[in-house]
C-alpha positions as CSV (number, residue, x, y, z in Angstrom):
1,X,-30.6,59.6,-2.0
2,X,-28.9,56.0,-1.3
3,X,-26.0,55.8,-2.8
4,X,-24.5,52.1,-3.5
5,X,-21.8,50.7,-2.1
6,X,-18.9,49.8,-4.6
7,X,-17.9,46.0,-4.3
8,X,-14.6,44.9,-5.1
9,X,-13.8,40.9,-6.1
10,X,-10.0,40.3,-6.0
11,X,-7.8,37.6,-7.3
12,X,-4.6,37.7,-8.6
13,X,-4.9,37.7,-12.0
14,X,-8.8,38.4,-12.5
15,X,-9.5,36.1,-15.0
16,X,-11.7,33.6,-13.7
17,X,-13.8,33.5,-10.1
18,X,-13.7,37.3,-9.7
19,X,-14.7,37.8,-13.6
20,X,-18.0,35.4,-12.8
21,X,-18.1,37.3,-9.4
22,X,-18.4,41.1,-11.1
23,X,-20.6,39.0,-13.6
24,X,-23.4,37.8,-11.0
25,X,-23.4,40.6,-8.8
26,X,-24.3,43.2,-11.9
27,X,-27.0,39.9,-12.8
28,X,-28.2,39.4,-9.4
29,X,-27.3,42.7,-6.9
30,X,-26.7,45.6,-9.5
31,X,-29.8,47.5,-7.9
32,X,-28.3,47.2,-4.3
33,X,-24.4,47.6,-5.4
34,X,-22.1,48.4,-8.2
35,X,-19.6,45.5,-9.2
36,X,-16.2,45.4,-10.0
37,X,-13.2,42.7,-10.4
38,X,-9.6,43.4,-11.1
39,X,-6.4,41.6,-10.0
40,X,-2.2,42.5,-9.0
41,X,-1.5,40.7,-12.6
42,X,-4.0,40.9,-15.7
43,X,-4.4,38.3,-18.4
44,X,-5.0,39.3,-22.0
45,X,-8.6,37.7,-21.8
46,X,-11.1,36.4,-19.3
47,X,-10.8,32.5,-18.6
48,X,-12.9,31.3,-21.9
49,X,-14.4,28.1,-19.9
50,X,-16.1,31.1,-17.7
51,X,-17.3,32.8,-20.4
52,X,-18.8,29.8,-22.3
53,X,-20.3,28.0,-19.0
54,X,-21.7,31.5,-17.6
55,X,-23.3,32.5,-20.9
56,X,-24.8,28.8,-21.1
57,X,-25.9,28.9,-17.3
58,X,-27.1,32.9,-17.2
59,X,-27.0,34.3,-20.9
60,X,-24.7,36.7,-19.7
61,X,-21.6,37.7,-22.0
62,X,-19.0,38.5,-20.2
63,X,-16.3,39.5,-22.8
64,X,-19.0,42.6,-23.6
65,X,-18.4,44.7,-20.4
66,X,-16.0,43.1,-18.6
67,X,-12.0,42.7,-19.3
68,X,-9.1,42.3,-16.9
69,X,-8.1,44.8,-14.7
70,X,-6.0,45.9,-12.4
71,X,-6.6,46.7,-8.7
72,X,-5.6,50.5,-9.8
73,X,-8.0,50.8,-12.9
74,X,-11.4,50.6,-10.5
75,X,-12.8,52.7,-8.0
76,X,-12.0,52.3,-4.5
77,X,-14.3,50.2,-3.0
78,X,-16.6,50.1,0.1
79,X,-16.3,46.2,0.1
80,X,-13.6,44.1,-0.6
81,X,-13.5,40.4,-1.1
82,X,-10.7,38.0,-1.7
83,X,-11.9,34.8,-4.1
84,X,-9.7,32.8,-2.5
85,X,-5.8,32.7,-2.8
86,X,-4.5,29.3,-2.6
87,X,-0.8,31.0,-1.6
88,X,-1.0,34.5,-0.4
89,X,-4.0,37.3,-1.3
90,X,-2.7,40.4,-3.0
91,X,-2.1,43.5,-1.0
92,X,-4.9,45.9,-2.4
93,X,-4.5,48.7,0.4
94,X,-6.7,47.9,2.7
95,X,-7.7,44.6,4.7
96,X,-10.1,42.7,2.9
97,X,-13.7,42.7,4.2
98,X,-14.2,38.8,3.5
99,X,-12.0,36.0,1.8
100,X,-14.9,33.7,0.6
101,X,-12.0,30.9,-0.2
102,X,-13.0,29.9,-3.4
103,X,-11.3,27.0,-5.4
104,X,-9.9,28.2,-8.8
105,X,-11.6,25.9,-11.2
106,X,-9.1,26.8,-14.4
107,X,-8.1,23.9,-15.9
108,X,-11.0,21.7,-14.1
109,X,-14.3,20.0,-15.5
110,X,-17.4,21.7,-16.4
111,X,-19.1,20.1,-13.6
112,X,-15.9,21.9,-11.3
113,X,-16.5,24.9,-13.0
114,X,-20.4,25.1,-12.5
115,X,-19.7,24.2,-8.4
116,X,-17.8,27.4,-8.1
117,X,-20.2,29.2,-9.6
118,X,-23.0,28.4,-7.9
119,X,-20.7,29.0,-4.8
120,X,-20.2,32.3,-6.1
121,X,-23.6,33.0,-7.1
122,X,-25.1,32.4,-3.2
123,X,-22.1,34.6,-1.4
124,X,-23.2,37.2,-4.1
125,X,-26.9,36.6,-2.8
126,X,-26.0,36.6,0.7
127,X,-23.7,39.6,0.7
128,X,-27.0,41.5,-1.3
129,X,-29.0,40.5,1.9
130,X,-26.4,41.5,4.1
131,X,-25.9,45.0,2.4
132,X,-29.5,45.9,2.1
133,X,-29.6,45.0,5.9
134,X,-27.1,47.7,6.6
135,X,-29.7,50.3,5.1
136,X,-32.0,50.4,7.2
């Protein structure tokens, strides 16, 4: 029995690019790994731009499963990735397995927001490939 690898998207305050990134790898990769977000600070919601353009783009509702957490409150993961820290990455432990160097679109257009996530949505597509690569 195959047992999937837990994937970890980090930011600092997982609100926003690592919210949509737990988002589209349960949407896109949840039968080749488990996702998870969390962050060193939390915020008392997720960033309600991603929830509105991510339910408008995929149907999915992120406020149902998904809250901020911290780096403590998930499972230790097989695969770490850093969003993208614009000043320094949190320390989570461990090195991170890849910083995909994302732009933080709070506070930015739609059209910013929708950019990122499409961003997001082919590393999350590409890291599935590159996962289900490693099992054979």
């Amino acid at each position: 029995m195959n047992i999937k690898p837990k994937v970890a998207f980090i930011c600092v305050h997982n609100s926003c690019r690592s919210q949509i990134a737990e988002a589209l790898g349960r949407h896109f990769a949840s039968d080749t790994f488990d996702s998870f977000s969390a962050g060193t600070e939390i915020k008392p919601q997720i960033n309600q731009d991603a929830v509105r353009i991510i339910k408008k783009l995929y149907g999915i509702d992120m406020e149902i499963e998904q809250y901020s957490k911290l780096i403590a409150d998930i499972p230790s993961p097989d695969i770490a990735i850093s969003m993208g820290c614009n000043v320094g990455c949190p320390f989570i432990g461990r090195p991170f397995d890849d910083n995909w160097g994302l732009d933080d679109p709070t506070g930015k257009s739609d059209e910013e927001f929708e950019i990122v996530i499409k961003q997001i949505e082919d590393k999350i597509l590409s890291l599935k490939k590159f996962v289900n690569s490693k099992k054979d």
